[in-house]
C-alpha positions as CSV (number, residue, x, y, z in Angstrom):
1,X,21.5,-31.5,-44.7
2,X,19.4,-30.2,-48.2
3,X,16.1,-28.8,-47.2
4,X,14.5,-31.7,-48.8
5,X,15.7,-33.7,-46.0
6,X,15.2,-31.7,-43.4
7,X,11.5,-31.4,-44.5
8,X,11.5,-35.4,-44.6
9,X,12.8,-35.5,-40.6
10,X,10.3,-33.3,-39.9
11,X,7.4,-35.1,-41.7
12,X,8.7,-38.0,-40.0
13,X,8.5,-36.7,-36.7
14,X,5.4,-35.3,-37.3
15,X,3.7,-38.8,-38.1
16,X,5.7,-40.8,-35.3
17,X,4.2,-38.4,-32.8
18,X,0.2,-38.7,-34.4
19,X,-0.5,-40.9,-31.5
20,X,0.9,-38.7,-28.6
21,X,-1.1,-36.0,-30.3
22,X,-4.2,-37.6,-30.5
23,X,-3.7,-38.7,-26.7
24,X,-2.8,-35.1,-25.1
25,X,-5.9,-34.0,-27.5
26,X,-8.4,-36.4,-25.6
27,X,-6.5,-36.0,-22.3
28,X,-7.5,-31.9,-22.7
29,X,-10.6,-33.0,-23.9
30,X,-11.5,-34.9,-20.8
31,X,-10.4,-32.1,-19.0
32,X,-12.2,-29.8,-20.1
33,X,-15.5,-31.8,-20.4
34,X,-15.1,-32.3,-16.1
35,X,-14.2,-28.7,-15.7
36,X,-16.5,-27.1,-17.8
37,X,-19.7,-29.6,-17.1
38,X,-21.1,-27.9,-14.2
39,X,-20.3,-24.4,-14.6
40,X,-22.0,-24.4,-18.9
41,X,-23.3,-28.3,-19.3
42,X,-25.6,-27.7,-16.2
43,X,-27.4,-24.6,-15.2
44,X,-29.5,-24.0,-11.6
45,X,-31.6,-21.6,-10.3
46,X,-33.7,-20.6,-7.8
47,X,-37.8,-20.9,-9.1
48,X,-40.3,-19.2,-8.2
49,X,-41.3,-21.6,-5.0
50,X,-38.3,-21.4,-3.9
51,X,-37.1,-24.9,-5.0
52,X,-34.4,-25.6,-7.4
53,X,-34.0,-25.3,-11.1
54,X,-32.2,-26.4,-13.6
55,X,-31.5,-26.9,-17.5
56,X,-28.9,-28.5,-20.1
57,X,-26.5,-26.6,-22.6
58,X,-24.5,-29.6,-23.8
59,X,-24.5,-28.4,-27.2
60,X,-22.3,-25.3,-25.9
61,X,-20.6,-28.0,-23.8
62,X,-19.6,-29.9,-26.4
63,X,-19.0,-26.6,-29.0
64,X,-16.0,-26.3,-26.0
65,X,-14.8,-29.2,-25.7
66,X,-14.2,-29.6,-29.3
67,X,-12.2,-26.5,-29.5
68,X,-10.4,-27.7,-27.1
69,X,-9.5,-30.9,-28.6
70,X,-8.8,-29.2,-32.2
71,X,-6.9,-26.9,-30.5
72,X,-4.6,-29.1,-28.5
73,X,-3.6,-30.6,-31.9
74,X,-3.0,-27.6,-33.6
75,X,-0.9,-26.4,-31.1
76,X,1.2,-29.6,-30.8
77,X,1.6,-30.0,-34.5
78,X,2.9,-26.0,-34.0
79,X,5.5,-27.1,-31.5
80,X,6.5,-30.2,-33.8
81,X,6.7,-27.8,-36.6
82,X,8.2,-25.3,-35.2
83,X,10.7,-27.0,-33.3
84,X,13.1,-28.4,-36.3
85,X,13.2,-25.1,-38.4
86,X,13.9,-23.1,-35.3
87,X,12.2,-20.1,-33.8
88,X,15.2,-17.8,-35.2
89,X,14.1,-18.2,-38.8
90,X,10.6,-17.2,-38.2
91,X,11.6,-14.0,-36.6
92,X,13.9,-11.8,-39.2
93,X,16.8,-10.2,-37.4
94,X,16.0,-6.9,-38.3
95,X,12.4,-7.3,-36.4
96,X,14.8,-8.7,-33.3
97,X,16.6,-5.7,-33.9
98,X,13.7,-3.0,-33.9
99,X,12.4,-4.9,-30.8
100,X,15.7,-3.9,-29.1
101,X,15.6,-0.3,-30.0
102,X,11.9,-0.3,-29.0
103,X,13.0,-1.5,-25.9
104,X,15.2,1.1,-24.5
105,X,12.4,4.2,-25.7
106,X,9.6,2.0,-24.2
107,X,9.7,3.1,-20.4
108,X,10.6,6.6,-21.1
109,X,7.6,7.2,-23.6
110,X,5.4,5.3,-21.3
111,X,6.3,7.6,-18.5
112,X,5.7,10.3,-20.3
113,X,2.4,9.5,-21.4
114,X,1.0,8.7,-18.0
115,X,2.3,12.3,-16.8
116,X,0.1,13.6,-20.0
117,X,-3.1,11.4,-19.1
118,X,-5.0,13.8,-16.8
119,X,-4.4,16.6,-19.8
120,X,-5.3,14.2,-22.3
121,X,-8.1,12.9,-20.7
122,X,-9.2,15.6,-18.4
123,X,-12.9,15.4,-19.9
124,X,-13.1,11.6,-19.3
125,X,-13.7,10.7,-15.3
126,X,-13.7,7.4,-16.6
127,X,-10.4,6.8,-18.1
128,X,-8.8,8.7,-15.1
129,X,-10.3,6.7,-12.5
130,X,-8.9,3.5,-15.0
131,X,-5.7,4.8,-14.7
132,X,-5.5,5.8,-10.8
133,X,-6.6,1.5,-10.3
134,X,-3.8,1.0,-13.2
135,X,-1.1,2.6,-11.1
136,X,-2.3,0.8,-7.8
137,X,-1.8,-2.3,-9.2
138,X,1.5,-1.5,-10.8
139,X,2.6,0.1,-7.5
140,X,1.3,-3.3,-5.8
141,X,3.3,-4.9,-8.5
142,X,6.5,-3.7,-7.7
143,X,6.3,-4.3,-3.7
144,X,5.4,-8.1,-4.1
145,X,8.3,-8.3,-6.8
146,X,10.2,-7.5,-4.4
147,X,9.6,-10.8,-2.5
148,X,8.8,-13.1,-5.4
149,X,10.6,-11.7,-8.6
150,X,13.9,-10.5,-6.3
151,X,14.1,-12.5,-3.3
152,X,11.9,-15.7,-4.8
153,X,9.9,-16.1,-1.8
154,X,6.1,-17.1,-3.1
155,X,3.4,-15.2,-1.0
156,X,0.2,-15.6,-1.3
157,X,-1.1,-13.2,1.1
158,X,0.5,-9.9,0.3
159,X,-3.3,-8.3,0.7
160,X,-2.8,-8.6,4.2
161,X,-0.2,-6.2,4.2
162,X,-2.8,-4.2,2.0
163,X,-5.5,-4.1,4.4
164,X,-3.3,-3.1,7.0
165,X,-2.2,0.4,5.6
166,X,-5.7,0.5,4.5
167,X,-7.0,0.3,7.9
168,X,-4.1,1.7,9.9
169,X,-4.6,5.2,7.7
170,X,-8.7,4.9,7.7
171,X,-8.2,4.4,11.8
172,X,-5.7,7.0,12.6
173,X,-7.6,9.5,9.9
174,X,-11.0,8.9,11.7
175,X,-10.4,8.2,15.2
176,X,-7.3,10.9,15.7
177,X,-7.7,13.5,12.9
178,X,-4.7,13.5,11.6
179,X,-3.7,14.0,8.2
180,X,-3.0,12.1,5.4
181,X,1.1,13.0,4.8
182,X,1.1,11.7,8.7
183,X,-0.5,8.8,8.5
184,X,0.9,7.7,5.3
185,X,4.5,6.8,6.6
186,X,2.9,5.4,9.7
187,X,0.5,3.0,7.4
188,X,3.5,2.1,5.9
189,X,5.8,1.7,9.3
190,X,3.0,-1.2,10.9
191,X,2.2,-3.2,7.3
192,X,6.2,-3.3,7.3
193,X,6.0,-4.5,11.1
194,X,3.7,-6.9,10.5
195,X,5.9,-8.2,7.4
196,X,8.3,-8.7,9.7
197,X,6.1,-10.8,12.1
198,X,5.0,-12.7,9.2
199,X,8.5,-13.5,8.0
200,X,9.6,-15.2,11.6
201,X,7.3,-18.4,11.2
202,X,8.4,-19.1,7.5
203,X,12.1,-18.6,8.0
204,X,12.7,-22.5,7.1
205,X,10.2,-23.0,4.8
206,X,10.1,-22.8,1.0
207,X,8.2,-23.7,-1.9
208,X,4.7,-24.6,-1.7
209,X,4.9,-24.7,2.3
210,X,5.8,-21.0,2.2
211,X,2.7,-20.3,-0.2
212,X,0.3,-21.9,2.5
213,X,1.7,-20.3,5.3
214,X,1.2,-16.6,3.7
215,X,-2.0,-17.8,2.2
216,X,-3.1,-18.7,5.8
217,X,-2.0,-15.2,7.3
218,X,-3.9,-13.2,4.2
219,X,-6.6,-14.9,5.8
220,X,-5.9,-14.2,9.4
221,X,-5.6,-10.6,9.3
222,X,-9.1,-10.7,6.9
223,X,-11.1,-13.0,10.2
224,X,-9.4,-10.4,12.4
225,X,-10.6,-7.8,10.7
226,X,-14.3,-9.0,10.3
227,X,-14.4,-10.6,13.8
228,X,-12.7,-7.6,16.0
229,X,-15.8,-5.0,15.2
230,X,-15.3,-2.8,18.2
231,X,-12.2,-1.5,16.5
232,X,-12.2,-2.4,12.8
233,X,-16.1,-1.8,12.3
234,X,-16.2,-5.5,11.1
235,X,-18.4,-6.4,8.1
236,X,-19.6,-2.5,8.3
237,X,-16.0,-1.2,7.7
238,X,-14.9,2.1,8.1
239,X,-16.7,5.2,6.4
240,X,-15.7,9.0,6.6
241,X,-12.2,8.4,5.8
242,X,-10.6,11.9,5.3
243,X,-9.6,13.1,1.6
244,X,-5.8,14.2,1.3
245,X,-4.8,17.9,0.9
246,X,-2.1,19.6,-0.8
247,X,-0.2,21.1,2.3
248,X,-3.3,21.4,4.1
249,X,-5.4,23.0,1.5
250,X,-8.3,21.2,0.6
251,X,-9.3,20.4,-2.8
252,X,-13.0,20.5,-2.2
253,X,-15.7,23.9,-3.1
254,X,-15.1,26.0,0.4
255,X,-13.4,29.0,0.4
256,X,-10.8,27.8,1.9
257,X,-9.8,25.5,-1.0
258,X,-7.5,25.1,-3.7
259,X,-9.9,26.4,-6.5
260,X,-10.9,29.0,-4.4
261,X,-7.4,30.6,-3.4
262,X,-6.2,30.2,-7.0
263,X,-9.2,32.1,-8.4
264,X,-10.3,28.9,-10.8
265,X,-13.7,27.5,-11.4
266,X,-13.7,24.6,-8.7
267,X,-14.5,21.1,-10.7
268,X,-14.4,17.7,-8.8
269,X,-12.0,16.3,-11.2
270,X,-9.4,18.8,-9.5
271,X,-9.4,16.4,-7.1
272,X,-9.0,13.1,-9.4
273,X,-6.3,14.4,-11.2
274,X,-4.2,15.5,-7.7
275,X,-5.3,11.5,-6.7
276,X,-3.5,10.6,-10.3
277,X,-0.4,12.0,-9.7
278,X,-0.2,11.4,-5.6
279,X,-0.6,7.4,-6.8
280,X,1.9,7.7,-9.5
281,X,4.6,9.7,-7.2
282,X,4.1,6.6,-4.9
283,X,4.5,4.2,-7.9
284,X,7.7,6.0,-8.9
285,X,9.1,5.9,-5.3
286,X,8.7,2.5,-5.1
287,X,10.0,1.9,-8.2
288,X,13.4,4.2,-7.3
289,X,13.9,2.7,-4.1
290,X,13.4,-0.7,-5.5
291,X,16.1,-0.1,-8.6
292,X,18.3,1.3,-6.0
293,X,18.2,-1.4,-3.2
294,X,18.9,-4.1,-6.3
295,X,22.5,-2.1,-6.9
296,X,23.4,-3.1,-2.3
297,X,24.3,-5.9,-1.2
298,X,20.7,-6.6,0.7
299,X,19.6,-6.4,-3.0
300,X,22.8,-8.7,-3.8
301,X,21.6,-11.0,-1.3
302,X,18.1,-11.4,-2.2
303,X,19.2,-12.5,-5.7
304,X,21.4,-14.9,-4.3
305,X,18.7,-16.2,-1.9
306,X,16.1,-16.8,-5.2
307,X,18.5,-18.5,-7.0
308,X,19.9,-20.9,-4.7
309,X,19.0,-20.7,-0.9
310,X,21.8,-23.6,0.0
311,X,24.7,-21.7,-2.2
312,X,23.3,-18.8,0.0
313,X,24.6,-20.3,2.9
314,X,27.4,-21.6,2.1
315,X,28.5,-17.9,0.8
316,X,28.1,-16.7,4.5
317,X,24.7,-14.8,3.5
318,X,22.5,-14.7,6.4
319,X,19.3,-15.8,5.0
320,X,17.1,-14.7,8.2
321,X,17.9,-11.2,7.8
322,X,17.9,-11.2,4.2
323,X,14.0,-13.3,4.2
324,X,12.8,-10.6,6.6
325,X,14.1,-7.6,5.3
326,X,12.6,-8.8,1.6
327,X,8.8,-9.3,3.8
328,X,9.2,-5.9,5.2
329,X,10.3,-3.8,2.1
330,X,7.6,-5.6,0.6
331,X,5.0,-4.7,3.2
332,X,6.0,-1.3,3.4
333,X,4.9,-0.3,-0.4
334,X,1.8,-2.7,0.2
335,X,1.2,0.0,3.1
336,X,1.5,2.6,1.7
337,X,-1.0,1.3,-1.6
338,X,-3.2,0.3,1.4
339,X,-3.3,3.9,2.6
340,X,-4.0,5.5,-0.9
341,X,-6.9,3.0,-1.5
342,X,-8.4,3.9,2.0
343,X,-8.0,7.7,1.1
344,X,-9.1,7.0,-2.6
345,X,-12.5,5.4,-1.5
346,X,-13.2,7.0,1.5
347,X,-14.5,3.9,2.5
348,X,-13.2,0.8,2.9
349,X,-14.6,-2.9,4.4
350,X,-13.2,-6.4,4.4
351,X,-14.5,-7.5,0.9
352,X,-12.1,-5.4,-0.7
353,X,-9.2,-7.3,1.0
354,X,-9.9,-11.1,-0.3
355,X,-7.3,-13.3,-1.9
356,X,-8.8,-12.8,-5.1
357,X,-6.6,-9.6,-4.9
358,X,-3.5,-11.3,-3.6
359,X,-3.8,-13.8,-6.7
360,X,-4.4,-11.0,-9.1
361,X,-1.3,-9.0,-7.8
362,X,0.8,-12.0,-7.9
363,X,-0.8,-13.2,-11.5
364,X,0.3,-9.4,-12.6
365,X,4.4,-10.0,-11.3
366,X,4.5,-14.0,-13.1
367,X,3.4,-12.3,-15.9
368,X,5.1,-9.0,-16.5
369,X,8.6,-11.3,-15.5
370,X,9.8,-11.8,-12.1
371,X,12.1,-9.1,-11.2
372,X,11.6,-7.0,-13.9
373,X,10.1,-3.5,-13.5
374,X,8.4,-2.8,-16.5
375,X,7.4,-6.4,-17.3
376,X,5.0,-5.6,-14.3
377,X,4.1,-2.1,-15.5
378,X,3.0,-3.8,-18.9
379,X,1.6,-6.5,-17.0
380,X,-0.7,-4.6,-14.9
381,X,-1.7,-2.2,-17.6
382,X,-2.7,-5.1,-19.5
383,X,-4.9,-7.2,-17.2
384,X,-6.5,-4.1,-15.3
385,X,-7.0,-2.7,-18.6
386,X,-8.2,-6.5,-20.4
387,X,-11.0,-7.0,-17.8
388,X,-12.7,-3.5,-18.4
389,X,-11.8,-4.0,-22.3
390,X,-13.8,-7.6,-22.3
391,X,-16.7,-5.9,-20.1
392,X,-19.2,-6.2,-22.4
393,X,-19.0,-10.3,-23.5
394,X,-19.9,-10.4,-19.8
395,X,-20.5,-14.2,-18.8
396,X,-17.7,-15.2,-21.1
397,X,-14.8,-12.4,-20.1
398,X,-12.7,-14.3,-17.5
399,X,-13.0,-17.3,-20.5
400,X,-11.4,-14.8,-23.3
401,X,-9.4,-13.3,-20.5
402,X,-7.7,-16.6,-19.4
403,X,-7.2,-18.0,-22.7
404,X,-4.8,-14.8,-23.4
405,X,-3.2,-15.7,-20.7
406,X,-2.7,-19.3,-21.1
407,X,-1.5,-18.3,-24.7
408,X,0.9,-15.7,-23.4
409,X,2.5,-17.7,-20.6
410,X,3.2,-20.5,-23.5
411,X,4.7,-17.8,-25.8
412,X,6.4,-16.5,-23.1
413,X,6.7,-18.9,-20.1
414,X,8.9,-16.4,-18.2
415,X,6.8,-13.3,-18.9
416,X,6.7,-10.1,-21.0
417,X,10.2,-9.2,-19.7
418,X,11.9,-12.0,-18.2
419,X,15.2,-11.8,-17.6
420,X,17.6,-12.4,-14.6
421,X,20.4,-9.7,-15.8
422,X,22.9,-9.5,-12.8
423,X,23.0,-6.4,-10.6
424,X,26.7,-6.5,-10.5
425,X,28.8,-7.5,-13.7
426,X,32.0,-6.8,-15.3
427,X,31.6,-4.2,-17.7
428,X,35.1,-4.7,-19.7
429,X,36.4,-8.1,-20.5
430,X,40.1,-8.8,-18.4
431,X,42.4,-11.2,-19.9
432,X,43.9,-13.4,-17.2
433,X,47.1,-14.9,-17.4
434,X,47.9,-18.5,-18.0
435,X,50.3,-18.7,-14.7
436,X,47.2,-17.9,-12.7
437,X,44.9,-21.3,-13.9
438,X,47.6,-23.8,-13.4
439,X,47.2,-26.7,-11.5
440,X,47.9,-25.9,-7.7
441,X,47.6,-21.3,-8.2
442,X,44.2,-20.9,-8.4
């Protein structure tokens, strides 16, 4: 076929599907004018008596909804386009290439750059408190991929297993004295408990069902949590949480601290920098144990379970074990985040523990690529990072922010990174014999 014809068929195409177009356009169009009505169109407040307010911006309304109908055609006219020349042609092979090689020196040179961030930066409390939430998300990150990107088990309520190291170290700190390299593993021992407890109820559900059973539990242990105030403090929270030490030395202006023994100026960002790299050990932990638990059978098993929970079965996997081990692994790096936030703060109440923060953490793993490691690395480096780079168009930053993600996840519908590369693969190519495929031998 000449490319004469080929840009004929496509030309064709284009003007056959004018009218499915123009109806998706209006459809989005609709859409948005429902959506977007009562939260631009419409405007209340509170006056001065006390009685309600209100006035009209359907001129902004309408600037919306427009761009939303243009862009719904531009961006089927795109696919149309697109689709007939091919996606190959548009992307030379030597950018594929570079791409490739960019992607084997990409984790190591981002590793190496967050260990040079507190010398880089060591002047800016700012950009080091950034990056301490950075790496709690990406350590969050990698202990729900562990139940959605590895074992494809959709949980909504993965800051319950947050709060609970959170408030298991911020208890044990406060009420027992004990320090933070004790409680840490013990945070992480009862979110991983109650993981397990969790995974029990939901062993036969899937799907959506499983999504609104964790979504109920995130819930549960956030009542509890308000409601039981003679342990958890309730609304109040917990204050006086102890600060970690660096085996048992304080990092704080006595003389019995760290600046003091060493003979340095004490500064508080001492402090913030041991924070930095205590989060990003954790991070890397998780991260090792995760890469390594992929390479067992459990890890085996959880793949097997996310791609096909009936094939599971019928390959002798036990899916109970393999479900609950995937909620507790998952818990336990949850608990130990939990902890870190709770030493972090030095305070901590229930409005840190909402689902907005399950659905963040969860929005960061779809993104980055389910199962992939540094897709969620990326992933949370770009969202934590987008909402604080957006700061200033204030009422319209969660706008901007979700049209770059809508935009992404149609560029890439399986993420940043998403792949589904087998743990376990031949590495040489074995040529079998022709004796061994014959009707009735194999």
């Amino acid at each position: 076929m000449t490319a004469l014809s080929q840009e004929t068929v496509s030309a064709t195409r284009t003007a056959a599907g004018i009218p499915f177009i123009l109806k998706k356009a209006f459809l989005s169009a609709l859409v948005a004018l429902v959506l977007f009505s009562l939260m631009i169109g419409i405007r209340t407040e509170a006056g001065p008596d006390g009685q309600l307010t209100y006035w009209t911006r359907f001129g902004e309304l309408a600037s919306i909804v427009g761009i939303v109908f243009g862009g719904s055609i531009l961006i089927e006219l795109a696919r149309q386009w697109i689709g007939p020349i091919g996606a190959e042609k548009l992307v030379p092979p030597a950018v594929h290439r570079g791409m490739s090689i960019l992607g084997h020196y990409l984790a190591p040179a981002l590793l190496i750059f967050t260990l040079l961030v507190p010398v880089i930066f060591y002047n800016q409390r700012y950009i080091l408190d950034l990056a301490i939430l950075v790496l709690t998300y990406v350590m969050l990150g990698w202990g729900l991929n562990v139940v959605v990107g590895l074992a494809g088990l959709l949980d909504l309520g993965y800051v319950a297993f947050y709060a609970v190291g959170a408030y298991s170290y911020a208890l044990l700190a406060t009420n027992f004295g004990w320090s933070f390299w004790i409680c840490l593993p013990l945070a992480g021992i009862l979110a991983a408990m109650w993981g397990v407890m969790l995974g029990f109820p939901v062993l036969r559900l899937r799907g959506d069902y499983l999504a609104i059973v964790t979504l109920a539990f995130g819930e549960i242990i956030r009542l509890v949590i308000i409601n039981w105030q003679s342990l958890t403090g309730g609304p109040n929270g917990v204050t006086g949480i102890p600060r970690p030490t660096l085996f048992g030395i304080p990092l704080d202006n006595s003389d019995d601290g760290l600046a003091a023994k060493l003979g340095i100026e004490y500064s508080p960002t001492h402090r913030i920098v041991f924070l930095f790299y205590l989060i990003l050990a954790l991070a890397l932990l998780t991260n090792w144990v995760t890469i390594r638990l992929r390479r067992l059978p459990i890890g085996r098993a959880w793949e097997a379970l996310r791609e096909d929970e009936v094939a599971c079965r019928a390959l002798g996997i036990n899916t109970t074990t393999t479900k609950l081990t995937a909620f507790a692994t998952g818990a336990l790096f949850g608990g130990f985040a939990g902890a870190f936030f709770a030493t972090r703060q030095g305070f901590i109440s229930p409005e840190s523990f909402t689902f907005q923060e399950s659905a963040l953490v969860l929005a960061i793993v779809v993104l980055g690529g389910m199962g992939s490691q540094l897709g969620v690395a990326l992933a949370a480096l770009a969202m934590i990072g987008g909402f604080e780079l957006f700061r200033g168009l204030e009422i319209y930053r969660m706008l901007v922010f979700g049209w770059a993600m809508v935009l992404i996840m149609i560029w890439r519908p399986r993420g940043l990174i998403g792949h589904r590369a087998p743990t376990v693969y031949l590495k040489k190519a074995q040529a079998i014999s022709s004796d061994l495929v014959k009707e009735g031998h194999g």
